[in-house]
VOBA-1610 file (N, C-alpha, C; in pm, whole numbers, padded with zeros to 5 digits, always signed):
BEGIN
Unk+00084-00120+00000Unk+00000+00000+00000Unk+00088+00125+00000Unk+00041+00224-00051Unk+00151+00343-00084Unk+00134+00407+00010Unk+00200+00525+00044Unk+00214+00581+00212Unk+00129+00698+00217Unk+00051+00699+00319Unk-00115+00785+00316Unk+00019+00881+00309Unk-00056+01037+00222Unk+00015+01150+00272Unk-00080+01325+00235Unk-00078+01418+00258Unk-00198+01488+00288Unk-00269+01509+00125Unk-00163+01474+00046Unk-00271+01501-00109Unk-00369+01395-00123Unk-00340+01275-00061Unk-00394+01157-00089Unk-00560+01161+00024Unk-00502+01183+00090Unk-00653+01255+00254Unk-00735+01364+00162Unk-00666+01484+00121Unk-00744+01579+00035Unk-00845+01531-00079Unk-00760+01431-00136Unk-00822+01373-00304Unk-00986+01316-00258Unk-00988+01192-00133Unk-01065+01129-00071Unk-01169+01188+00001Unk-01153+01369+00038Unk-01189+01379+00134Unk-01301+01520+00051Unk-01240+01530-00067Unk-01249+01694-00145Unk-01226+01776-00095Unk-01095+01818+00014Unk-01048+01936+00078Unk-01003+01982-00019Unk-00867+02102-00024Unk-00726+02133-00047Unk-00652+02049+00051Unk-00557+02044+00013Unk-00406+02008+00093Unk-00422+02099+00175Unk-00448+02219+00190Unk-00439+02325+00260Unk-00543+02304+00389Unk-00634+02293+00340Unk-00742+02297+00465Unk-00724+02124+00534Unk-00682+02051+00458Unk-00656+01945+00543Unk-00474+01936+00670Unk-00416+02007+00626Unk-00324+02044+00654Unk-00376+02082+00809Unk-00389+02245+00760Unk-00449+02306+00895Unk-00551+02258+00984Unk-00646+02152+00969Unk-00731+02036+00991Unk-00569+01999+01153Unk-00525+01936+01071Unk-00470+01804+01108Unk-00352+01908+01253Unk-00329+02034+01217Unk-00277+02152+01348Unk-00373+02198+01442Unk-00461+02148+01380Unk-00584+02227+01474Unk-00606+02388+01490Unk-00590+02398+01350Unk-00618+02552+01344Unk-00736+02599+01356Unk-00756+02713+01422Unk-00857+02816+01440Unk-00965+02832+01292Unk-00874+02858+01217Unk-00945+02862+01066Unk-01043+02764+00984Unk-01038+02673+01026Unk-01126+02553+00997Unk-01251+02495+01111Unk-01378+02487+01060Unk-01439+02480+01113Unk-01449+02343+01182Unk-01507+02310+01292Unk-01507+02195+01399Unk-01526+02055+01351Unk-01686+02109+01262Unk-01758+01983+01200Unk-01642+01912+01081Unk-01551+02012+00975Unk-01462+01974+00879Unk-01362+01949+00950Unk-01333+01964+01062Unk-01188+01897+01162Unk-01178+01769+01179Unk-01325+01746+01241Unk-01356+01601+01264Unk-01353+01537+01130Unk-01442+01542+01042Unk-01451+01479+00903Unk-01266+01433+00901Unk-01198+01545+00862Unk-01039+01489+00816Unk-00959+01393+00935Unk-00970+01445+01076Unk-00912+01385+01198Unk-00921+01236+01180Unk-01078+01198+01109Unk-01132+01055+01127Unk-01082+01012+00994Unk-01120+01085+00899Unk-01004+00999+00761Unk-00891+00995+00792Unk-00797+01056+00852Unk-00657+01044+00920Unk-00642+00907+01010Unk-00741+00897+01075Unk-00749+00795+01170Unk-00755+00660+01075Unk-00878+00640+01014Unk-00901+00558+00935Unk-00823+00539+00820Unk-00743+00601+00757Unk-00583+00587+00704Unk-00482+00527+00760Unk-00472+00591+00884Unk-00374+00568+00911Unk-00226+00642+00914Unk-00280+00784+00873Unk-00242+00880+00862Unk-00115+00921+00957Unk+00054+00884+00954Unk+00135+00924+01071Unk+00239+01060+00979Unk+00206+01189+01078Unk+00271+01283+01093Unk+00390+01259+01060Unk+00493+01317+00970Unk+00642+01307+00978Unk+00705+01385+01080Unk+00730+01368+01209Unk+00790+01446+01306Unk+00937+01517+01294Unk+01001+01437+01214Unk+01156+01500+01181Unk+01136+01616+01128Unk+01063+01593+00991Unk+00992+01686+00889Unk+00941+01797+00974Unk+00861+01788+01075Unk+00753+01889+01125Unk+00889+01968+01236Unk+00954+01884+01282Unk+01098+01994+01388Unk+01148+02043+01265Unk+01207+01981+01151Unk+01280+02112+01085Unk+01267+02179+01063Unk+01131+02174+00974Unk+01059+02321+00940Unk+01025+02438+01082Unk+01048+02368+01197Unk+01017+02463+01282Unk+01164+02550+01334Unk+01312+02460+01240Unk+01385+02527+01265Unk+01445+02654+01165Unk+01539+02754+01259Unk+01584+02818+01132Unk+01670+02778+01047Unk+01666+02801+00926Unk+01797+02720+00827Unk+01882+02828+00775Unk+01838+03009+00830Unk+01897+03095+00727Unk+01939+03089+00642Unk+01863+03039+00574Unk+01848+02999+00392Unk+01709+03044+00362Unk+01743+03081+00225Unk+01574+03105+00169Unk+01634+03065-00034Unk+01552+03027-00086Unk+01553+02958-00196Unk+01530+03054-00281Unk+01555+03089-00424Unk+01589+03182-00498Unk+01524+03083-00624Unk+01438+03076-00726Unk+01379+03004-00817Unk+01382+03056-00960Unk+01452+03053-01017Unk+01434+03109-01164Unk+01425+03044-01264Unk+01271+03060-01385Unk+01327+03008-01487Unk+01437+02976-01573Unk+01517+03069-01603Unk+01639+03045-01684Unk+01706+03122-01603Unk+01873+03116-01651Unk+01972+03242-01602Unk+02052+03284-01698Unk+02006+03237-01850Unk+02076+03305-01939Unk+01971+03441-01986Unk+01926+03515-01911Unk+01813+03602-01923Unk+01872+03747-01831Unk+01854+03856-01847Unk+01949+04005-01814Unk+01830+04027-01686Unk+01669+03965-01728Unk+01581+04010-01621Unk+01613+03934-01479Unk+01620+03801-01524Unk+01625+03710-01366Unk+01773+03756-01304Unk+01853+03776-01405Unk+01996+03795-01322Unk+02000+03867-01217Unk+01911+04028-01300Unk+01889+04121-01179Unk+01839+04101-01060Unk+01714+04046-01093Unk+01625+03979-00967Unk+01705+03884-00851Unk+01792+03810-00898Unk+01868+03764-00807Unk+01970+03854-00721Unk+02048+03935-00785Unk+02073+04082-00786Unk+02024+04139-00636Unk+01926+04164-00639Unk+01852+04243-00573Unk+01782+04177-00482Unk+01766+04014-00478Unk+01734+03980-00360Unk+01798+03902-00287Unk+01943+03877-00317Unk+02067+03845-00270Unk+02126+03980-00197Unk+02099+04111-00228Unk+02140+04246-00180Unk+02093+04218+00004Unk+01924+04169-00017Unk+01845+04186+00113Unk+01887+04058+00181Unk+01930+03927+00104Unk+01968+03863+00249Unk+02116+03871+00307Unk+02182+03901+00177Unk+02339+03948+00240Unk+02304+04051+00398Unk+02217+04136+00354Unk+02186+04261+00500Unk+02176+04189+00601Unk+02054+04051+00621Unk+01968+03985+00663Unk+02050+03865+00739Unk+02178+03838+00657Unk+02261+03719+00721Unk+02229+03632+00698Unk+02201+03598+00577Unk+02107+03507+00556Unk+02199+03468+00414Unk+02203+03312+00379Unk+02247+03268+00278Unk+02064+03232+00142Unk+02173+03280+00003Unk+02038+03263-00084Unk+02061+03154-00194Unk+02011+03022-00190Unk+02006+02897-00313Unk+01985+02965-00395Unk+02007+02930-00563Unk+01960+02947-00654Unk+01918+02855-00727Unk+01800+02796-00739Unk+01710+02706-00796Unk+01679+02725-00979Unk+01712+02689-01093Unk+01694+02667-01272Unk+01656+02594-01278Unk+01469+02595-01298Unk+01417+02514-01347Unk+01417+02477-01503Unk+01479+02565-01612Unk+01496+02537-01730Unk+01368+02520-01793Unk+01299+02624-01753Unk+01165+02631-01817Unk+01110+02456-01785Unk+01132+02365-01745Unk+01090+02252-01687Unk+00993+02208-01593Unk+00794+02186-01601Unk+00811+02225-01464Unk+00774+02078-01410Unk+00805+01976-01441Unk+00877+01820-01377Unk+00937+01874-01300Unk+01073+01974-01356Unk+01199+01962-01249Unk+01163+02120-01158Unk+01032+02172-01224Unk+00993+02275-01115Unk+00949+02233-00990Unk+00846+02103-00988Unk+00800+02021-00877Unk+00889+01964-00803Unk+01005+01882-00870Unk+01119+01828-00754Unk+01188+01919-00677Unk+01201+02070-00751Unk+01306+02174-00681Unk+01208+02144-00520Unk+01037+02212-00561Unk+01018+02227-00470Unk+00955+02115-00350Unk+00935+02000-00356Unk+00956+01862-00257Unk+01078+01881-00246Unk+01203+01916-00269Unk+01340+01903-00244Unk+01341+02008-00122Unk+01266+02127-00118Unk+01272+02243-00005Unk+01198+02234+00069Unk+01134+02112+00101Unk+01025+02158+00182Unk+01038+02089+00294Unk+01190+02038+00364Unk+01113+01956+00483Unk+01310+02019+00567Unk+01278+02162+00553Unk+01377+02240+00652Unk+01482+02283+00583Unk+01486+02279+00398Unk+01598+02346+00364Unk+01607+02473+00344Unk+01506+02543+00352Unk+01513+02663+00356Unk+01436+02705+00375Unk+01393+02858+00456Unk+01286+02914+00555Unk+01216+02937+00478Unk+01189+02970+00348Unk+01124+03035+00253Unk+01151+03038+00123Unk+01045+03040+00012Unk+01072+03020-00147Unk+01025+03192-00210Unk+01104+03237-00266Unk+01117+03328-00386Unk+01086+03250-00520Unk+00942+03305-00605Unk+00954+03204-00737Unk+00892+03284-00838Unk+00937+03210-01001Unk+00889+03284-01086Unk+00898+03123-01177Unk+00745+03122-01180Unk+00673+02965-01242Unk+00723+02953-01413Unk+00742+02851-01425Unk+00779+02835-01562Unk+00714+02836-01661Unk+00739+02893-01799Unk+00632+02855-01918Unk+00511+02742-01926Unk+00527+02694-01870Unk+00424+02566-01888Unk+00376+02551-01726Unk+00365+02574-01658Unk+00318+02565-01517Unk+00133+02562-01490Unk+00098+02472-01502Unk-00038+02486-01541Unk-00113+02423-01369Unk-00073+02387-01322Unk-00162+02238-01219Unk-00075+02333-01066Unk-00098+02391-00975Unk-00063+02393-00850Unk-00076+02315-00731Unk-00115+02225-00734Unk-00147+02096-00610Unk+00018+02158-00528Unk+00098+02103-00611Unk+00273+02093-00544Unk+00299+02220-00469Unk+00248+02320-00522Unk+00300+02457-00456Unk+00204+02495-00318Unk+00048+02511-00342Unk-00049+02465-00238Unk+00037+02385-00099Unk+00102+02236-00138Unk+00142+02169-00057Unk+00301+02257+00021Unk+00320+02293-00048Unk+00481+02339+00002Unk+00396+02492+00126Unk+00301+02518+00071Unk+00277+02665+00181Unk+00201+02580+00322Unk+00165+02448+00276Unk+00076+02398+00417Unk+00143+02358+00452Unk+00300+02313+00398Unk+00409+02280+00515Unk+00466+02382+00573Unk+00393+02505+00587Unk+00474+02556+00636Unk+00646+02644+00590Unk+00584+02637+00451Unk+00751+02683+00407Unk+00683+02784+00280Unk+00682+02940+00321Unk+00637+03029+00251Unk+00671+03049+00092Unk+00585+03123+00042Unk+00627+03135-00118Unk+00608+03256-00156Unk+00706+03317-00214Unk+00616+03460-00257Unk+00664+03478-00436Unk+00594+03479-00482Unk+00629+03496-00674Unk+00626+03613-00667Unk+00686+03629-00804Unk+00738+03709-00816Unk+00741+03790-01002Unk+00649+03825-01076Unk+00682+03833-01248Unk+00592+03714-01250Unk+00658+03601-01298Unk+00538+03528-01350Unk+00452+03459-01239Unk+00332+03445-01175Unk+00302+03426-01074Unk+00156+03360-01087Unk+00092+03302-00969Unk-00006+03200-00952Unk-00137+03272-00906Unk-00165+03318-00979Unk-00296+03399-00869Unk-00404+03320-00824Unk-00397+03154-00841Unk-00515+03105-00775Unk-00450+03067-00602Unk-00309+03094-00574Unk-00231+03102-00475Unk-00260+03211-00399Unk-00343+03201-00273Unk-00262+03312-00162Unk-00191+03309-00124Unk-00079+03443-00130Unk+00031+03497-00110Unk+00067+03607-00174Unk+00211+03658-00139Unk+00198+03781-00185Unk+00291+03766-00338Unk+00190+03850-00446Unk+00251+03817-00563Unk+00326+03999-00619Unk+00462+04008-00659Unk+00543+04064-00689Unk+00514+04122-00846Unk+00464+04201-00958Unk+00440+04224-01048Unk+00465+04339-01088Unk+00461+04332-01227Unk+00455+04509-01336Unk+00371+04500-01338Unk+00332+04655-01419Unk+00209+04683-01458Unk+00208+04643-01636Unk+00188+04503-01674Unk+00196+04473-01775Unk+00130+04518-01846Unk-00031+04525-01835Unk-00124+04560-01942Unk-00086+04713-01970Unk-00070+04825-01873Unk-00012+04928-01905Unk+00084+04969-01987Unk+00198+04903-01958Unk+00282+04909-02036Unk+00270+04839-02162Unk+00255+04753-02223Unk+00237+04728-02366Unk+00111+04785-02428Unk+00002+04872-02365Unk-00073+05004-02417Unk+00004+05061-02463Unk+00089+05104-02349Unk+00176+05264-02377Unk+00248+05245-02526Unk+00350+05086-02474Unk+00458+05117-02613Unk+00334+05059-02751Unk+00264+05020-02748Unk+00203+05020-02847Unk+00155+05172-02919Unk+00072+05226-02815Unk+00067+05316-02889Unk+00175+05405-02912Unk+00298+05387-02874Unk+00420+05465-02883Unk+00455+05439-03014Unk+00441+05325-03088Unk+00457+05272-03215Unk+00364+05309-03344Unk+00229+05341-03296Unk+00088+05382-03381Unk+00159+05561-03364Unk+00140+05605-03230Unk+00260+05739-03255Unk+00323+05805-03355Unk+00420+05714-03374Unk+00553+05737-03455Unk+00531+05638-03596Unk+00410+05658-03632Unk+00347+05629-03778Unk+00303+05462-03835Unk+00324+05375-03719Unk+00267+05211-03732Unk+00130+05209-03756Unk+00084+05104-03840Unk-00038+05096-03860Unk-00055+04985-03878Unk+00011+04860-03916Unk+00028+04744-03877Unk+00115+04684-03800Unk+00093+04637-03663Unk+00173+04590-03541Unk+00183+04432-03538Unk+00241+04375-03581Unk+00276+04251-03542Unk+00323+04252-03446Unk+00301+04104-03326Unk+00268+04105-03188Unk+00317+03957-03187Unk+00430+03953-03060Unk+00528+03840-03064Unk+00480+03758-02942Unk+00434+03633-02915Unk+00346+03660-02823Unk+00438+03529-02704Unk+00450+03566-02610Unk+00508+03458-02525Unk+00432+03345-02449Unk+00319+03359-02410Unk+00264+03184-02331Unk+00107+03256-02306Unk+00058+03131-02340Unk-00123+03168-02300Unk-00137+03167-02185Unk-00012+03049-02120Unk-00036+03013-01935Unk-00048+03174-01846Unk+00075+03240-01854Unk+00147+03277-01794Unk+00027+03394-01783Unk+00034+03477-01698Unk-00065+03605-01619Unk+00021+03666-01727Unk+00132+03740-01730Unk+00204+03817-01795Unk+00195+03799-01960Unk+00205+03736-01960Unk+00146+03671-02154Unk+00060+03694-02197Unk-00095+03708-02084Unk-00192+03772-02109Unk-00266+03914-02109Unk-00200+03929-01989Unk-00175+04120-01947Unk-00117+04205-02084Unk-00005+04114-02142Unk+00046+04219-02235Unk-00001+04192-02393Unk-00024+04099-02410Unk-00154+04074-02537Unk-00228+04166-02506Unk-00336+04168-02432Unk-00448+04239-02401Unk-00415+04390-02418Unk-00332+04446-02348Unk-00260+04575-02347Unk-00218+04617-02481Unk-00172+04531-02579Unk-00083+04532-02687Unk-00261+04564-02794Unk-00356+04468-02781Unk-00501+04497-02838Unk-00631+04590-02822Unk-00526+04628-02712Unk-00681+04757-02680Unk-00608+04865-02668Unk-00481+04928-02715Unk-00424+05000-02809Unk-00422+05061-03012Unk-00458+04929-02961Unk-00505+04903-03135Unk-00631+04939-03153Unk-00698+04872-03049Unk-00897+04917-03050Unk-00941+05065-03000Unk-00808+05123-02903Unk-00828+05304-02901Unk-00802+05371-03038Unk-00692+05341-03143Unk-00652+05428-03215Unk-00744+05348-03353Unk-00857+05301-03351Unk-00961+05163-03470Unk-00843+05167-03585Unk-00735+05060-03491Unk-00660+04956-03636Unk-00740+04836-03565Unk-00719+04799-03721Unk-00770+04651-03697Unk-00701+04568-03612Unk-00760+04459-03539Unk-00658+04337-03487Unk-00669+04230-03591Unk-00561+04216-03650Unk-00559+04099-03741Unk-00508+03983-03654Unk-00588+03866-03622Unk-00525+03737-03566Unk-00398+03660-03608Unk-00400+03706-03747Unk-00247+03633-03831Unk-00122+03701-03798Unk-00162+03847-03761Unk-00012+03919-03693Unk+00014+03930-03575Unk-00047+03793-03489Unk+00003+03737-03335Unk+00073+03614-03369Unk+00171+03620-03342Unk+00225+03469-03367Unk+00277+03458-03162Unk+00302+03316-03227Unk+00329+03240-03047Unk+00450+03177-03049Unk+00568+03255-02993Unk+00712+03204-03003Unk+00711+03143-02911Unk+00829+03064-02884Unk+00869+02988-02746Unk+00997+03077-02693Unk+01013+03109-02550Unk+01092+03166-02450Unk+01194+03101-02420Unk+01248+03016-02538Unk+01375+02953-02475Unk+01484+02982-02588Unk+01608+02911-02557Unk+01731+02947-02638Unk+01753+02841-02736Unk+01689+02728-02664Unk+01685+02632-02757Unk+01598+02599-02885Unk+01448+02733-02896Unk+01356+02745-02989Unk+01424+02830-03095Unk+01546+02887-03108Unk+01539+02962-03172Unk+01528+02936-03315Unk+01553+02855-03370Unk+01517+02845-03495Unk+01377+02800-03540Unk+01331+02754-03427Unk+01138+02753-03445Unk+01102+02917-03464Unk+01167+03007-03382Unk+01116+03163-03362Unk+01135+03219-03452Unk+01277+03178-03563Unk+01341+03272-03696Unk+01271+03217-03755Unk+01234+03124-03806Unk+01163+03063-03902Unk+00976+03122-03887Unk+00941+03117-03779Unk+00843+03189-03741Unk+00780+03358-03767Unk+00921+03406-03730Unk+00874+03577-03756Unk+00919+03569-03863Unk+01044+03516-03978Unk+01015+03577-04105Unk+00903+03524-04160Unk+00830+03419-04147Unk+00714+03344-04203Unk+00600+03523-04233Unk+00632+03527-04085Unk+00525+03677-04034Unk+00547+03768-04100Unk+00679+03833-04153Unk+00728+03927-04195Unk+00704+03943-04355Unk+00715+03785-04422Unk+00708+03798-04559Unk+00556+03730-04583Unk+00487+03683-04528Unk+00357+03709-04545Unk+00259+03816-04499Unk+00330+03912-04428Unk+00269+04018-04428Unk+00359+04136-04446Unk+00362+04208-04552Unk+00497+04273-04609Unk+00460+04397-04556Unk+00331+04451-04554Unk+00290+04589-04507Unk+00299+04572-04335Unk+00338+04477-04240Unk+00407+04540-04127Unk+00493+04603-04103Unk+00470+04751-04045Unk+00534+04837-04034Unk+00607+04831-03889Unk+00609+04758-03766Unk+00545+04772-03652Unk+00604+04610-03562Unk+00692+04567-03542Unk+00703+04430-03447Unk+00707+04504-03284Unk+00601+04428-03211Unk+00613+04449-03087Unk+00663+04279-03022Unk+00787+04288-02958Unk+00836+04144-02881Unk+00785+04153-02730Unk+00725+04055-02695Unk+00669+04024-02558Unk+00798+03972-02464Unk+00933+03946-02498Unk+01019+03969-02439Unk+01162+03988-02504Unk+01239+03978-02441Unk+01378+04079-02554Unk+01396+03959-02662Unk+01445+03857-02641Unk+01504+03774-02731Unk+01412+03748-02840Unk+01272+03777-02872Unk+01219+03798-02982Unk+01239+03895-03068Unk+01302+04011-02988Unk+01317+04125-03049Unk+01456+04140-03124Unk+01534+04049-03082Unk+01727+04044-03123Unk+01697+03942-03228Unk+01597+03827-03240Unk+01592+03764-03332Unk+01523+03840-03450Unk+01400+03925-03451Unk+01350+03999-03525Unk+01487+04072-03588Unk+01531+04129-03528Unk+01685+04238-03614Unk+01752+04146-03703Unk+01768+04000-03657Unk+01841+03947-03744Unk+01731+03861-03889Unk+01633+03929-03852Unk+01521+03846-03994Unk+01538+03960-04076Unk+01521+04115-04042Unk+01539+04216-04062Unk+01663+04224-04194Unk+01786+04180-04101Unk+01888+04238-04179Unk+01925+04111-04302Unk+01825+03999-04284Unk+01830+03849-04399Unk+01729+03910-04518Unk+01581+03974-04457Unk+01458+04021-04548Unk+01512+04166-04625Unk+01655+04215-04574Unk+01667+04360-04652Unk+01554+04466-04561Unk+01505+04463-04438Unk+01424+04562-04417Unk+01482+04651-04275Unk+01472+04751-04308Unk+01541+04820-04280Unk+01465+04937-04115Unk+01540+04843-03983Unk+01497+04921-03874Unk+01553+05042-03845Unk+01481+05192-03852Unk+01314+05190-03832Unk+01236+05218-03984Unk+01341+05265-04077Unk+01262+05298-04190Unk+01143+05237-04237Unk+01174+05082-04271Unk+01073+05008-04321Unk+01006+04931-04202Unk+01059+04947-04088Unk+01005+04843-03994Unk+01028+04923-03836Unk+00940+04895-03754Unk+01004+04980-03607Unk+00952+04854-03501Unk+01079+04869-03407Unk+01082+04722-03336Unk+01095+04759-03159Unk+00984+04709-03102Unk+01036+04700-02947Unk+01029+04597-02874Unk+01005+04617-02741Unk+00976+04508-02655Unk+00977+04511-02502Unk+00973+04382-02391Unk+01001+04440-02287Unk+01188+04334-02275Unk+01236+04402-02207Unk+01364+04370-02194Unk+01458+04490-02071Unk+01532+04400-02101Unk+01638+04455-01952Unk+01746+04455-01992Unk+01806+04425-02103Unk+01927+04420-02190Unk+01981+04587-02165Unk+02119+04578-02072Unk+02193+04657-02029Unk+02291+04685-02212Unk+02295+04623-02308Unk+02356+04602-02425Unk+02245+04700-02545Unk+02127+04720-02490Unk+02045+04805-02557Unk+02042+04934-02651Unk+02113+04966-02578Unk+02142+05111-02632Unk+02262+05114-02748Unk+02337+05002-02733Unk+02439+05013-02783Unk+02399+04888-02946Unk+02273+04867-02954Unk+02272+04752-03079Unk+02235+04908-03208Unk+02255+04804-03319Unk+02222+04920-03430Unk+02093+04895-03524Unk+02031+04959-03477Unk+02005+05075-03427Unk+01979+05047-03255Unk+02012+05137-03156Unk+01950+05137-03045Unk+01824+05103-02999Unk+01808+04964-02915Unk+01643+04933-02882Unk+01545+04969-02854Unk+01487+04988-02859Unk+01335+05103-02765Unk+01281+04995-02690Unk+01315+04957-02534Unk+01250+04883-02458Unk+01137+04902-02336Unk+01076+04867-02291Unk+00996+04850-02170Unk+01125+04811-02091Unk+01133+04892-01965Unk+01231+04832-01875Unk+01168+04734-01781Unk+01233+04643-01734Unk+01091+04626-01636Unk+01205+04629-01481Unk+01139+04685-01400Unk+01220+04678-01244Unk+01289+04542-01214Unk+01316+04498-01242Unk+01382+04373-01184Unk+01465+04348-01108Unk+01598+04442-01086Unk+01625+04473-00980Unk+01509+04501-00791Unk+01428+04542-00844Unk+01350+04613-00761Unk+01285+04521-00704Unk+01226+04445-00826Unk+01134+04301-00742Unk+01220+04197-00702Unk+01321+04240-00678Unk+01393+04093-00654Unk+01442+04178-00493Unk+01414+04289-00447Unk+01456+04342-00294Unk+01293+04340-00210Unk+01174+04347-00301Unk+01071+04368-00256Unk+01053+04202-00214Unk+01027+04107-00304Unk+01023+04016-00261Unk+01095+03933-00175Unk+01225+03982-00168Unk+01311+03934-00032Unk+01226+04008+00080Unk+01251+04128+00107Unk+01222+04217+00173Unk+01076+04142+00273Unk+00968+04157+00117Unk+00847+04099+00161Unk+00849+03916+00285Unk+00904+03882+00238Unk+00975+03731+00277Unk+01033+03731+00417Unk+01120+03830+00404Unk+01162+03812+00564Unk+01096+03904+00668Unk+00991+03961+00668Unk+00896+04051+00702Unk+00806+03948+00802Unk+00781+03859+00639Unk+00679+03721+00697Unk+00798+03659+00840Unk+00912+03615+00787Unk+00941+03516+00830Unk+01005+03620+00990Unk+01054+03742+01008Unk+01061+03763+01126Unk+00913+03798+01243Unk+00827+03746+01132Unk+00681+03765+01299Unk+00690+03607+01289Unk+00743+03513+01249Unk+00768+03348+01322Unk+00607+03306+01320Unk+00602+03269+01155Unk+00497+03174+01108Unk+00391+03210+01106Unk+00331+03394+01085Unk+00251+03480+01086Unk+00188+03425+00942Unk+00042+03383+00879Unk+00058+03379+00734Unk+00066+03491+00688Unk+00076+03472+00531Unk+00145+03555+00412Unk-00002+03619+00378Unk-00024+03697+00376Unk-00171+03733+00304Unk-00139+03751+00156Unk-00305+03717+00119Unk-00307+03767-00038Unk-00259+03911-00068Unk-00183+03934-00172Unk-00140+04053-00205Unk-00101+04101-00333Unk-00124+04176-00443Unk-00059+04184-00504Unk+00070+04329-00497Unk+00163+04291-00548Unk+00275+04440-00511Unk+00284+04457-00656Unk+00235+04629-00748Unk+00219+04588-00860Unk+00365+04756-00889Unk+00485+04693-00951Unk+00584+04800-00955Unk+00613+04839-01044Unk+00640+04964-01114Unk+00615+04998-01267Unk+00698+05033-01331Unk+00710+04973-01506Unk+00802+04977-01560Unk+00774+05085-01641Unk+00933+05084-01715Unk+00969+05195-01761Unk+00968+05213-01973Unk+00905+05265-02024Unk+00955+05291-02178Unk+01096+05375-02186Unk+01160+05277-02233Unk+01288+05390-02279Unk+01307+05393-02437Unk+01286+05536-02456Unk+01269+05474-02630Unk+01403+05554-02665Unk+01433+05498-02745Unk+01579+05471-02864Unk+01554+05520-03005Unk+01645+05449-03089Unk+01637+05448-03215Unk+01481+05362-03292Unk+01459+05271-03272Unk+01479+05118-03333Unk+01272+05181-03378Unk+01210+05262-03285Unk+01121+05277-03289Unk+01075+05437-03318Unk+01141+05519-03335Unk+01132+05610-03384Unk+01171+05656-03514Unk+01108+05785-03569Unk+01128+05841-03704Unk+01242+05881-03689Unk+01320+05814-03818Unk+01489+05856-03856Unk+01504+06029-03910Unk+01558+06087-03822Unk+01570+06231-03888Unk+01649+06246-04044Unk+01617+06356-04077Unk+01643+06373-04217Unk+01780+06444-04221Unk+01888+06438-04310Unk+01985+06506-04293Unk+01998+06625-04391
//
């Protein structure tokens, strides 16, 4: 027989992990009649507490876990950046967890942290992250989470964010502005909150200034290093079946460095024949040719807030995390790449 454990009580019982969890502490939060219900499936399981498990987590490990999709990326670097700044202050040592856009090996990171390796999780969910049972379970043990950019909102806790939909309004219409009238739109994940915020933002820019939304000038790249020749093959597909785009907006930088190089294969010429942005953090920006016009996004910033936020929790000693969102705002820096070339 496989070993009762609280997802397996939940599945049987139709709790969360969560409310069976707190069930089984005898928390205040759960009502008497649903205490009993789980106490007695526990019983009738057979249900035994891991006690090692339950002292560690009650000890300190001054550690807290650091989670990033990739680290060949200018945004997460920062973020680590900046929340390595707050536990260096804090005395506190910080893991760094690459899930590789993976989220198999997103689930093992986190069963790997959860039974006293570290006081607390910093995270930013991977492209494909669809099912939360695993993460649910890691906060009823007792071992906090706070996201951070890409994030879980069916999760309470406190979630770390831009103002996405804002910002891909703005640079959109920064692009209709400076004379676009067809915007092709680079699009990064249906999953992700952020994938959707800035679609949306990127289309009701278009629906203030009545251009059309054409569905054929959204294409859906993949966010990794290893897609890239799915992505080149992709936007020139975009580019030479639709020759009158004037206009590429990238939903994150590396669509936008691949766009320059379809650019300079198609003969079209950024910004004359074509004007290109995106959101990105590429410190190398200013200096490509033509100069980028990016969305900055704080990343530095959310990577001190969410420490910050984290050990806030963790110095009132097992206070919960409330729902929250922290929403911090990025920046347009416009360049060359998207503006009208002066005349000489």
């Amino acid at each position: 027989m496989s070993k009762v454990d609280l997802k397996m009580m939940a599945a049987q019982l139709g709790f969360s992990v969560s409310t069976v969890s707190k069930a089984l502490r005898d928390s205040h939060e759960i009502g008497e009649s649903t205490k009993q219900k789980i106490l007695a499936k526990a019983k009738e399981l057979g249900y035994k507490p891991n006690p090692y498990a339950s002292y560690m987590r009650h000890q300190k490990s001054k550690t807290i876990g650091l989670i990033v999709p990739e680290i060949n990326n200018s945004y997460f670097l920062q973020v680590i950046n900046g929340a390595e700044s707050i536990a260096r202050e804090k005395d506190y040592h910080l893991l760094i967890y690459i899930t590789h856009e993976d989220v198999e090996h997103e689930k093992s990171i986190i069963e790997h942290l959860q039974n006293g390796r570290v006081d607390g999780i910093i995270m930013s969910v991977t492209l494909n992250t669809k099912s939360y049972d695993y993460l649910e379970r890691c906060i009823s043990n007792e071992v906090p989470i706070v996201f951070y950019d890409r994030v879980c909102h069916e999760i309470e806790t406190v979630k770390i964010v831009t103002d996405d939909f804002a910002s891909a309004f703005s640079a959109t219409e920064h692009l209709i502005q400076n004379g676009c009238k067809n915007i092709g739109y680079l699009s990064l994940s249906d999953n992700l909150s952020i994938g959707i915020k800035r679609l949306h933002g990127y289309k009701e820019a278009l629906n203030k200034h009545d251009l059309q939304i054409d569905e054929s000038k959204i294409i859906h790249c993949i966010g990794t290093d290893s897609a890239f020749d799915f992505n080149y093959k992709a936007i020139k597909e975009l580019l030479v079946s639709h020759p009158e785009i004037d206009g590429i907006f990238g939903s994150i930088e590396r669509f936008a460095l691949i766009t320059y190089q379809v650019c300079k294969e198609l003969k079209k010429r950024i910004p004359e024949d074509i004007k290109v942005l995106c959101f990105s953090n590429l410190q190398t920006a200013n200096y490509l040719s033509p100069s980028l016009t990016t969305i900055h996004q704080p990343a530095f910033e959310m990577g001190v807030t969410a420490a910050t936020t984290l050990f806030k929790h963790l110095d009132k000693k097992r206070s919960m995390l409330v729902n929250d969102n922290i929403v911090i705002k990025s920046t347009l820096i416009i360049r060359e790449s998207s503006t009208q070339r002066k005349e000489h």
